[in-house]
N, C-alpha and C positions, 0 to 999 in steps of 0.2 A: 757505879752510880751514873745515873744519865747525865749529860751536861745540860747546864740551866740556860735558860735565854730569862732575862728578865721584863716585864713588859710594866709602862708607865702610864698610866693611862687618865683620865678625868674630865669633866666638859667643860668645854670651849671657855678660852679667856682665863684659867684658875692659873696658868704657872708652869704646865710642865716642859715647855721649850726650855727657860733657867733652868728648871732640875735638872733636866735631863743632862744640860750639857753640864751640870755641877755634878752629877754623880759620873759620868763618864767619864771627865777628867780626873778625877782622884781615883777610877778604879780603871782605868785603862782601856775604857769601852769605845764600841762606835754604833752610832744611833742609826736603827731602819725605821725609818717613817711607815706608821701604820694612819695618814691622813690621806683624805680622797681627793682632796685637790693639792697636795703638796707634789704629787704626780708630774701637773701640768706645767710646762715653761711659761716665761709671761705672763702668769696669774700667780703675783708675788706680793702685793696690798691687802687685797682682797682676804690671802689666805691665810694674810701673818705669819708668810713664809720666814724664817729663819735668815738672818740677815747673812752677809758676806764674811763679817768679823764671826759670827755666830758659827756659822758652817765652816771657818778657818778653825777654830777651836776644835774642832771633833769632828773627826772625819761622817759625814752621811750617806746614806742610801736610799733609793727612792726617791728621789726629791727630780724633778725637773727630769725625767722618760719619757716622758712624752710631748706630744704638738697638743693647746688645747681642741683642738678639732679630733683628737685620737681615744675612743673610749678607753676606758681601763676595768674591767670584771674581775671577782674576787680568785676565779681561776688564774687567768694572766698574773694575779697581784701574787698568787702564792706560790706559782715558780719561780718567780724574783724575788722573794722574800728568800724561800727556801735558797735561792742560790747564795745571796747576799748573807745571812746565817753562814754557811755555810764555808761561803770568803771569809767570814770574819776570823771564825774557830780555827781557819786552818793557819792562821797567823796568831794563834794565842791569845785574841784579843776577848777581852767579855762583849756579851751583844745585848744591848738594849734599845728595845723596840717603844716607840712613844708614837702615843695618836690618840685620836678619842671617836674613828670611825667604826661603827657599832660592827657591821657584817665581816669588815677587812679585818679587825679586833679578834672574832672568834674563831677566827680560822687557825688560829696560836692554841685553841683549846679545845675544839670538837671539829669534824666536818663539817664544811657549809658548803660544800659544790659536788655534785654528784658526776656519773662519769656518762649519763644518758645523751649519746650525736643521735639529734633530731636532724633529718636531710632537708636542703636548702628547697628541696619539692614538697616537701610534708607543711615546711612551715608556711610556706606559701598558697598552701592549699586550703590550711585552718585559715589563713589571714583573710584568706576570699570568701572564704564562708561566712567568717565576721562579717566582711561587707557587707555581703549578699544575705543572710538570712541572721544577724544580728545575734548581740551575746546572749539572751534567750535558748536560739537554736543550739549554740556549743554548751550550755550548761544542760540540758536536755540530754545531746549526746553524751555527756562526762556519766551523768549517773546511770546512762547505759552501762556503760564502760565500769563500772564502779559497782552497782549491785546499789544501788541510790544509796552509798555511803561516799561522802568526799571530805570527810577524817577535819570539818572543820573551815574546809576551804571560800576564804571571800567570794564568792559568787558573783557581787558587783563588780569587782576588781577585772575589767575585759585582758590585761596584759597575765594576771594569775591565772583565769582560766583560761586563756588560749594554750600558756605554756603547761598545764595539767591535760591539755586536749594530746598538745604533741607529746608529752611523755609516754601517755598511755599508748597512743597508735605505736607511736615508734618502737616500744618494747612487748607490745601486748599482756601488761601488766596493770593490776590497778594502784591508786595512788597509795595503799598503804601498804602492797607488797614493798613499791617501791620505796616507803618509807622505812621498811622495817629493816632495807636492803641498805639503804644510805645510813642508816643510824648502826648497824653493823661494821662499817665500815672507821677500818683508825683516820685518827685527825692528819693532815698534811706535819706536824711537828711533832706526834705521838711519841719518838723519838727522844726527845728533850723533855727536859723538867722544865715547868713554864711558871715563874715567880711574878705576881700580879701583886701590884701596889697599884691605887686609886686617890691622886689627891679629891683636895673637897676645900670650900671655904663657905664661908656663913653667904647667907642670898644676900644680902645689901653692900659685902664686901665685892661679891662675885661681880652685882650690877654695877657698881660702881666703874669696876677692872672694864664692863663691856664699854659702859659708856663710853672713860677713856680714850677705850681702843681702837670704837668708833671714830672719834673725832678725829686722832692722828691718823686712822687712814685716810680720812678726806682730807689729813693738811699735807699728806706724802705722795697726793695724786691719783684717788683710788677712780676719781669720773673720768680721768684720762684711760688711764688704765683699762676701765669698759670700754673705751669708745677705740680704742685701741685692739683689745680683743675681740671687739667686734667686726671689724674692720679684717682681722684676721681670721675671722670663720668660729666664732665661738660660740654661735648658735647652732653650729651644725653640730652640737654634742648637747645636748638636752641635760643633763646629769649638770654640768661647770654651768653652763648658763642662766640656771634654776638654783645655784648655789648663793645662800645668804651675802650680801654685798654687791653680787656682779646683777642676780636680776631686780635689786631696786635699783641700780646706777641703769639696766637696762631699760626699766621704767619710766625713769626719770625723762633719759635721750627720746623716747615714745612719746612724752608729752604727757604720761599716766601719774606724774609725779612731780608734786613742785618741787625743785632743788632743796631747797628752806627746813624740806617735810623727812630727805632722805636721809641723816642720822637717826629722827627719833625711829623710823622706818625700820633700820638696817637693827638698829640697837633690839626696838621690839621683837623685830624675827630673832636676834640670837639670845631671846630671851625664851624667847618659844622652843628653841633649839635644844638650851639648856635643860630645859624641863624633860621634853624628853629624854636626850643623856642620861639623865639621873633613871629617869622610869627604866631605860634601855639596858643601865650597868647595875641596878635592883636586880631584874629580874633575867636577865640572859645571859651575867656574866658568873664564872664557878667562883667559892667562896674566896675572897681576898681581904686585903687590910686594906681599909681607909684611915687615909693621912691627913689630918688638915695642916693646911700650910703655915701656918703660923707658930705650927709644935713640932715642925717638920727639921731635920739634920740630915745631910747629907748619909754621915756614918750609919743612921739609923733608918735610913727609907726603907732598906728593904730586909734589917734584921726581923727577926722572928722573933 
């Protein structure tokens, strides 16, 4: 029988930092962060990074690998997964993976990165073309390229069809060979049996939890914290900078934002957040149990 990795997963704010560390302690686990900013060092308020007592309790992975100025991609993110797995099991340990980022998530149950090296001349060469004769011109070329079928693809989206321009040149294939090529292919953990549990709590219970958590991050220093990250090059990564918390505090220091305005600010966006979650573990995630927390037991999270 394969071995299991068990994965925790549910949207922002519901609880499963407690779980997790409650079901790893009783079952001998240690947690690999499946969140996109628990990556970065120095962005620790913001992220409702896992405290010091928190991460003393159970050993973690993933957490603080990188500078915030250091991209992280779902490729990158599943050699280190895979490795970290793989540290785990070889010390008898059970592995549970907790996070609620949607693309880093599914990489635990189908492919999400293909293996197509576009050259640093190619890419460069679509990028100029954008300049010079606009996203227009590259969607034009795509459905040369394609037989004017592109299986669906955003057309407005300039960062999607540039990289559908380069996959095509680069391999001389069109996009649904390539697709049929990718979806052939096993998942990075294929390997393993992947046990999915999803909490959940009622929406007024849920807001409530944000608002909260709003608050105490701005009583634990979260506008320093921006201005600190800032300070340290945290715009030069577009993905953490553009993350719920850090760009209304970056807002704010802009002058786009009156101090007064950036809880309800911070709270509405992770309410927006939410909603997608839910849309995002509806429909892209393979069938699981949903838990609400309030009928939730340790012993019983991840029985069948």
């Amino acid at each position: 029988m394969k071995p299991t990795i068990h994965v925790l997963t549910g949207p922002t704010a519901v609880g499963k930092t407690e779980w997790a560390l409650r079901w790893a302690e009783t079952n001998g686990a240690e947690i690999v962060s499946c969140d996109s900013l628990l990556f970065y060092r120095g962005l620790d308020i913001g992220t409702a990074k896992p405290t010091a007592e928190e991460l003393g309790r159970v050993p973690h992975h993933l957490i603080d690998v990188c500078a915030p100025t250091e991209p992280m991609d779902v490729t990158r993110y599943i050699t280190l997964a895979r490795t970290a797995v793989a540290d785990i099991a070889s010390r008898g340990r059970a592995i549970l993976v907790t996070g609620g980022s949607g693309f880093y998530l599914k990489s635990f149950f189908a492919p999400v990165a293909d293996e197509v090296a576009v050259a640093p001349e190619l890419r460069a060469a679509v990028a100029a073309r954008w300049e010079r004769d606009g996203l227009a011109a590259l969607v034009t070329e795509l459905l040369k390229l394609n037989a004017g079928d592109l299986g669906g693809l955003d057309v407005d989206n300039p960062r999607r069809v540039t990289r559908a321009v380069e996959r095509c040149l680069a391999t001389g294939r069109t996009l649904a060979e390539l697709k049929a090529e990718f979806l052939a292919r096993p998942g990075a953990f294929a390997d393993w049996r992947v046990e999915l549990v999803r909490l959940d709590r009622p929406a007024d219970e849920l807001n409530a939890r944000i608002e909260a958590r709003v608050a105490e991050m701005l009583r634990a220093g979260l506008i320093e914290e921006g201005r600190r990250a800032r300070a340290a090059g945290l715009e030069l990564n577009p993905s953490a900078a553009r993350a719920i918390g850090y760009r209304e505090v970056l807002a704010m220091l802009d002058g786009e934002l009156k101090e007064a305005e950036l809880a309800g600010e911070i709270a509405k966006n992770t309410r927006g957040l939410v909603r997608k979650q839910r849309t995002w573990f509806r429909t892209q995630l393979p069938e699981h149990r949903v838990v609400e927390v309030g009928a939730a037991t340790v012993a019983g999270l991840f029985a069948m």
